[in-house]
C-alpha positions in Angstrom: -27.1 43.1 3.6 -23.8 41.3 1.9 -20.9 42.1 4.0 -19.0 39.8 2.1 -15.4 41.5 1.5 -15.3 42.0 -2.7 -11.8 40.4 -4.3 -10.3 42.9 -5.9 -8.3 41.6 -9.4 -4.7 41.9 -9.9 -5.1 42.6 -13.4 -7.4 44.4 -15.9 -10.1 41.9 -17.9 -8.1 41.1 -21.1 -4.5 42.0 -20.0 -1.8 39.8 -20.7 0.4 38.8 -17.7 3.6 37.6 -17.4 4.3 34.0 -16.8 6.8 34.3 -13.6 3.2 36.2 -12.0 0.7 33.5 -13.3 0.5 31.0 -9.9 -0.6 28.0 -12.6 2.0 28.6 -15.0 4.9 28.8 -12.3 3.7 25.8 -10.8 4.5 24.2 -14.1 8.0 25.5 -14.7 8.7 24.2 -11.0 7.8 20.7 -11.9 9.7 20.5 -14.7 12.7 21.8 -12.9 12.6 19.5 -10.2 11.7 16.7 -12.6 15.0 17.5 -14.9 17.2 18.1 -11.6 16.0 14.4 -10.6 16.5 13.6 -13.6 19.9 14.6 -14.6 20.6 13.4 -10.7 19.6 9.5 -11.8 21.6 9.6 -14.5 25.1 10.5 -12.8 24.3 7.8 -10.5 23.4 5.2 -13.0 26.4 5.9 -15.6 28.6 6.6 -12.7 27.6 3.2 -11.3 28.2 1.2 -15.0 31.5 3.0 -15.3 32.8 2.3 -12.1 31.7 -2.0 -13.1 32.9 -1.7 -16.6 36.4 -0.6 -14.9 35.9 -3.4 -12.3 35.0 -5.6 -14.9 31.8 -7.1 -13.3 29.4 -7.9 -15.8 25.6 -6.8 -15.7 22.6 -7.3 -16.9 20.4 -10.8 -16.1 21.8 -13.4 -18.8 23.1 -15.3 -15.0 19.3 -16.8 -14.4 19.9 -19.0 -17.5 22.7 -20.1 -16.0 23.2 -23.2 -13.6 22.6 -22.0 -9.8 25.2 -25.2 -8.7 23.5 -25.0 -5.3 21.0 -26.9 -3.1 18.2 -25.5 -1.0 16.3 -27.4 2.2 13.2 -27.3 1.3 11.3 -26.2 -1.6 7.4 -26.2 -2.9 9.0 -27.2 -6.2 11.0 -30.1 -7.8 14.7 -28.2 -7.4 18.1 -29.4 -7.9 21.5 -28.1 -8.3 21.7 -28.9 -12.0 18.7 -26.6 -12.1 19.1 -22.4 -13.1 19.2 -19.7 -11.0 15.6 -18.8 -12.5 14.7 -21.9 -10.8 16.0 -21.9 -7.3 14.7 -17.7 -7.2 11.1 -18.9 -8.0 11.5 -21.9 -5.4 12.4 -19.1 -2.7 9.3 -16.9 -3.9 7.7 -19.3 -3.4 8.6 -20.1 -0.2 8.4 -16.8 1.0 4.6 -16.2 -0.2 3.5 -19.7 1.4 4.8 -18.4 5.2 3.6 -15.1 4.5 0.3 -16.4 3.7 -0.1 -18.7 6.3 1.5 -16.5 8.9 -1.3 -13.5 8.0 -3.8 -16.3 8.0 -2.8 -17.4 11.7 -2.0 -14.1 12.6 -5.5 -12.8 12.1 -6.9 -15.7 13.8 -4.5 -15.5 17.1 -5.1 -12.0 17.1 -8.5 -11.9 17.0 -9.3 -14.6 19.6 -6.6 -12.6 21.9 -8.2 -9.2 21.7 -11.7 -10.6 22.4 -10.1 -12.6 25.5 -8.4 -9.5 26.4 -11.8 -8.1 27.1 -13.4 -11.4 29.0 -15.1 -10.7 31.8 -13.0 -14.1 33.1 -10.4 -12.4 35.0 -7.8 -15.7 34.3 -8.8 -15.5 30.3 -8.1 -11.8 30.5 -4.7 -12.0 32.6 -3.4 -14.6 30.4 -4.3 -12.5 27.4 -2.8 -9.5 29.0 0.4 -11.6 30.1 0.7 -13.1 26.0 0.4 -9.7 24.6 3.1 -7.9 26.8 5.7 -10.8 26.5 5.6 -11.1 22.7 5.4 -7.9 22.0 8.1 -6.2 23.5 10.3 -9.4 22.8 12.4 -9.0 19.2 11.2 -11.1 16.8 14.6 -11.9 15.8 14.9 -13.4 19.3 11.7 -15.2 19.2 13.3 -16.8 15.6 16.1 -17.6 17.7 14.5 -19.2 21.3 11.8 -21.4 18.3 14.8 -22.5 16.6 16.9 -23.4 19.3 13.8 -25.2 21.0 13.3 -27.5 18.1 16.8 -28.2 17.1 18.6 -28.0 20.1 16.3 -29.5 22.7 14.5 -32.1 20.7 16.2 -35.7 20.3 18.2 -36.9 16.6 15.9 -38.9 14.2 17.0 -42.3 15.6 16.0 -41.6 19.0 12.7 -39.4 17.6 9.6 -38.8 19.8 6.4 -40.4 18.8 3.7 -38.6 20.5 0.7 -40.5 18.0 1.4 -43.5 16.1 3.0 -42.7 12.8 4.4 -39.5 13.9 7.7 -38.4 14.6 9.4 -35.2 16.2 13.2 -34.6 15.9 15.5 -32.2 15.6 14.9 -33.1 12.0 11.4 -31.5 12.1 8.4 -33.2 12.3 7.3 -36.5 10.5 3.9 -37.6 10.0 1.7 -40.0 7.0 0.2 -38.6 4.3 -2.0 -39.8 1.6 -0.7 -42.0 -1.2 -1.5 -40.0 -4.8 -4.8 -41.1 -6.1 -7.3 -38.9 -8.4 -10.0 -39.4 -5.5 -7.4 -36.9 -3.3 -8.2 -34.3 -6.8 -12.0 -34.6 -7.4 -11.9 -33.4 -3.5 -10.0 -31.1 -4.0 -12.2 -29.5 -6.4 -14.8 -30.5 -4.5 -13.8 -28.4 -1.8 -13.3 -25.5 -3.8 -17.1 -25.4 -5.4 -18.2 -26.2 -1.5 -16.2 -22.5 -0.6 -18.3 -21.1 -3.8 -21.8 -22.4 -3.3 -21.0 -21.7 0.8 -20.3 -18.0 0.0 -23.1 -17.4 -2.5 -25.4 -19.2 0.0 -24.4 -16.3 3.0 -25.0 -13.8 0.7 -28.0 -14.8 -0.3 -29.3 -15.8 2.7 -28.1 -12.4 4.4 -29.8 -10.7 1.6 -33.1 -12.5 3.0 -32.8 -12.0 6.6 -32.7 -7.9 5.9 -35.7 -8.5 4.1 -38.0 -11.1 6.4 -36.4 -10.8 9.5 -35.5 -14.7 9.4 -32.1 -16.1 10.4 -30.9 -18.9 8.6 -28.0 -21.4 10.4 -25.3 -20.4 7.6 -22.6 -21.6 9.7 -23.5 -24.7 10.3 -24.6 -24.8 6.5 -21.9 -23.6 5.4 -19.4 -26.7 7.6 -22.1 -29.1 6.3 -21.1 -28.7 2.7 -17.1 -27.8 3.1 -17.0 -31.1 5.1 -19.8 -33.1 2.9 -18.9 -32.2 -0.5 -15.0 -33.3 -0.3 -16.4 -36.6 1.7 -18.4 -37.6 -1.1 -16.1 -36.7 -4.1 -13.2 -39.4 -1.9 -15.6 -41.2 -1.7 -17.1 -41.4 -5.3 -13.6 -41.5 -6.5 -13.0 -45.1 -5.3 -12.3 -44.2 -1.3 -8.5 -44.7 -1.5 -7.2 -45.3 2.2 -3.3 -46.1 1.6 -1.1 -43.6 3.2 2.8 -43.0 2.9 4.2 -43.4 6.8 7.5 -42.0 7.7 9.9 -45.1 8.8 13.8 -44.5 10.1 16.0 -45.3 7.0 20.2 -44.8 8.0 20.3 -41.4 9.9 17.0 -40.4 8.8 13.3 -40.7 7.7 11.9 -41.8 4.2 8.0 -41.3 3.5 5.5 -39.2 4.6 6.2 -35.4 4.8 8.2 -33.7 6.8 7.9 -30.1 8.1 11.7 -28.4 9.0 12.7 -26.6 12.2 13.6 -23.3 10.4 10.2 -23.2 8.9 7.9 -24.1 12.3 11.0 -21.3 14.1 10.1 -18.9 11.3 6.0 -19.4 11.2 5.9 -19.3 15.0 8.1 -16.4 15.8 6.5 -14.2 13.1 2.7 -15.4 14.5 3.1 -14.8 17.8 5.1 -11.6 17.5 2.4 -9.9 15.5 -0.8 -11.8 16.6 0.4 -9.2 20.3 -0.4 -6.3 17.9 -2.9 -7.4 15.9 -4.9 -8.3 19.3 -4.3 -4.8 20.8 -6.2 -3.2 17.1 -9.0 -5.7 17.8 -9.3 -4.3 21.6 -9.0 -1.3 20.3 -11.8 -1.7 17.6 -14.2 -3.4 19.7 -14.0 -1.0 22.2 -14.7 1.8 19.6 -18.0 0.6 19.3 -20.8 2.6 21.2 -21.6 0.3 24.6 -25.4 1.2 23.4 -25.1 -1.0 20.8 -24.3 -4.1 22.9 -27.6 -2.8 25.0 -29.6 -2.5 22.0 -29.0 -6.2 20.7 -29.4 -7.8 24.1 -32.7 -5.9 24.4 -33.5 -7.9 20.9 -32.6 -10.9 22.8 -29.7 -11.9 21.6 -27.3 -13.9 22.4 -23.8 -13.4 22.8 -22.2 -14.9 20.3 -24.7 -13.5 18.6 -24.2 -9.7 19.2 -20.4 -10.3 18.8 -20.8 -11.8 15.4 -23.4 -9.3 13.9 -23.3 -6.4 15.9 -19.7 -5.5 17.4 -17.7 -7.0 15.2 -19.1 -5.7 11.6 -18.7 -2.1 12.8 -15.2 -2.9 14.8 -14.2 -3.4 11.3 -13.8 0.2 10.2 -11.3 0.8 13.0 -9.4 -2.8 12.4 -8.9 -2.8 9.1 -6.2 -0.2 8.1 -3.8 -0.5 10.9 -3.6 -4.5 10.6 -2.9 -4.0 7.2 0.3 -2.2 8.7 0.4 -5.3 10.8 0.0 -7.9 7.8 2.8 -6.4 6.0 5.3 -6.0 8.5 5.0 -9.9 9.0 5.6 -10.3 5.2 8.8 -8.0 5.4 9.5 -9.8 8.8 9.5 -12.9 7.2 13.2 -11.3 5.5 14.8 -12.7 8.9 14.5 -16.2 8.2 17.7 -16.1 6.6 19.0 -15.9 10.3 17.4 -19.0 11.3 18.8 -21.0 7.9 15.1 -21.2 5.7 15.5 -20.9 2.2 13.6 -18.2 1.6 14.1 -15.7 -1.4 16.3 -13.1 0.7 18.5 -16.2 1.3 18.0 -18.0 -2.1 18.9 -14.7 -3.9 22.4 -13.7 -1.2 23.5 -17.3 -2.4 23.0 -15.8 -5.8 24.6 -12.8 -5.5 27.6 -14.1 -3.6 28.4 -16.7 -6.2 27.7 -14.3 -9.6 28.7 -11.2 -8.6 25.2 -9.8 -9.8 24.8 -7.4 -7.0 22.8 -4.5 -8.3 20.6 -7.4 -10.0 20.1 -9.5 -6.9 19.1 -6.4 -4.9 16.7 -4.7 -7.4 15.0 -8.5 -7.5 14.7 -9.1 -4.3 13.0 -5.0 -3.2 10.8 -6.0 -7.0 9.4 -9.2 -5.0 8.8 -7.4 -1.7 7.2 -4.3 -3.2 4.7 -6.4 -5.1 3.9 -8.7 -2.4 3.4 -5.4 -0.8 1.3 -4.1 -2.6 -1.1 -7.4 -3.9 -1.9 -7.6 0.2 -2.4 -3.8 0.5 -4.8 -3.7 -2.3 -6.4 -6.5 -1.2 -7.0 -4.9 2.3 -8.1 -1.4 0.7 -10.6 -3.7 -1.3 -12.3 -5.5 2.0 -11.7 -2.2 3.1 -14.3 -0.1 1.5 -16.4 -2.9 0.5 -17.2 -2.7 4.4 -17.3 0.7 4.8 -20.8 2.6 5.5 -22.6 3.8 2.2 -23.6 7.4 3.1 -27.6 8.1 0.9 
């Protein structure tokens, strides 16, 4: 017996109805109002906006990047002067601002995850001071921690004639730090590219050899496979390429260094303060994550005999993933927009780079809209990037 209750229609088969009773057909109108309301609300603002500059006679548009920038920057990954344009100095400071960010989400991931596994040692000292690292920089500003690392390596460390040579051929002062590097010769290149096919045949190799482990049941040592060829391959192509063994020391010249490289206080203040300030997050998601993981699976892999490394590696962790994933991709991008504050600390990067700009053009509107244009798409590359890993680790339901 259906005692299923029997919808009873509004209207007769056929009939025509009115629009302002058809749900569907309101539902449009609505959009379109709201759509011309916003609308007709952007362009007050916008013409408003031009008169009120036309009055003030401040020009717009972005003709100023072809212009000289007349300024100069600290460092840059790029050849830069002052005689170069304000296209120029912007890129330098993107530039800048993706190689911290990068390198900060790369150590960041690292820290954290060695501090949320430590967190969970059964070594009561490895656990205390994870515990101790995790509540300190956490609940610390990071706009303080920019401050104490800056003022540690400016303030407290000596002027470059008095510089601090903890290894032979390297220098610390409040300058930065100074150590050799390689003189240019194509051997450096051909490694270089060497390096790159080792990280290709090292990945196809793990999946391959993954592939044949869930089919035969036999391990393969990728790891050490894999170390073999990223450290083998490079070795060889040096090696092929003449062996070249010159190097570019840093000597004191006047009041300062020439040779070598040099990394700046501003940028070790900025890298540190925004590692250490998120790696306390990112280890209390990897807690979190691990400890998501049925304890039964942990009894289930020792029972197979292995090891602990082991059932870390392939058991916890791969599943820990699901959880880990989406909030330290909150995580990742907060250090990115962190990375904004290094204009407190003096490093040129493209928040600073483009205030210069703006102060000396009067391109204000410009300067801002570039500078939220640059965040929002290194924004977005790193959050499509995590919704990628994302669901390429995610469970296939059958």
């Amino acid at each position: 017996m259906n005692f299923s209750k029997k919808e009873t229609p509004l209207h007769a088969p056929g009939e025509k109805i009115p629009f302002w009773r058809d749900p569907d057909k309101r539902a449009i109108v609505y959009q379109i109002v709201v759509f011309a309301i916003v609308a007709l609300l952007g362009h007050f603002l916008v013409s408003n906006t031009m008169a009120n500059l036309r009055t003030q006679k401040i020009a717009t548009g972005f003709g100023f990047l072809k212009k000289e920038a007349a300024f100069e920057i600290g460092e840059s990954l790029i050849p830069y002067s002052a005689a170069d344009t304000y296209t120029r100095v912007l890129i330098a400071g993107v530039l800048n601002t993706l190689f911290v960010s990068v390198l900060g989400m790369t150590l960041t991931t690292v820290l954290g995850t060695f501090l949320g596994i430590a967190r969970l040692s059964s070594n009561w000292l490895v656990s205390r001071v994870a515990v101790v690292y995790i509540e300190v920089f956490q609940n610390v500003p990071v706009l303080l921690q920019l401050f104490f690392w800056y003022s540690f390596f400016y303030e407290l460390l000596p002027p470059p004639r008095q510089a601090v040579s903890p290894i032979p051929g390297v220098f610390l002062s409040n300058r930065g730090m100074m150590f050799p590097v390689p003189e240019k010769h194509p051997a450096y290149f051909y490694a270089v590219i060497a390096l790159l096919c080792a990280c290709v045949i090292a990945y196809v190799l793990r999946v391959v050899m993954m592939k044949r482990q869930e089919r035969t049941g036999q391990s393969f040592p990728i790891f050490w496979t894999s170390v073999a060829l990223l450290l083998g391959l490079p070795l060889l192509a040096w090696w092929l390429g003449g062996a070249p063994t010159q190097l570019s020391v840093p000597e004191l010249k006047g009041f300062n260094f020439r040779g070598g490289k040099s990394v700046s206080p501003e940028f070790t203040a900025l890298l540190l303060g925004l590692v250490m300030y998120t790696s306390a997050f990112v280890a209390e998601i990897v807690r979190a994550g691990i400890q998501s993981v049925s304890r039964g699976q942990s009894e289930a892999a020792m029972s197979l005999g292995l090891r602990p490394g082991q059932i870390l590696s392939l058991v916890i962790l791969p599943q820990a993933l699901r959880v880990i994933i989406p909030p330290l991709t909150s995580q990742l991008l907060n250090l990115t927009k962190n990375s904004s504050l290094a204009i407190a600390i003096g490093f040129p990067d493209f928040v600073s780079v483009a205030g210069t700009t703006i102060n000396q053009t009067g391109q204000a509107i410009e300067g801002v809209l570039l500078i939220m244009i640059v965040y929002l798409c290194f924004s977005l590359s790193t959050s499509a990037f995590m919704n990628w890993y994302n669901k390429k680790i995610a469970l296939v339901e059958r």
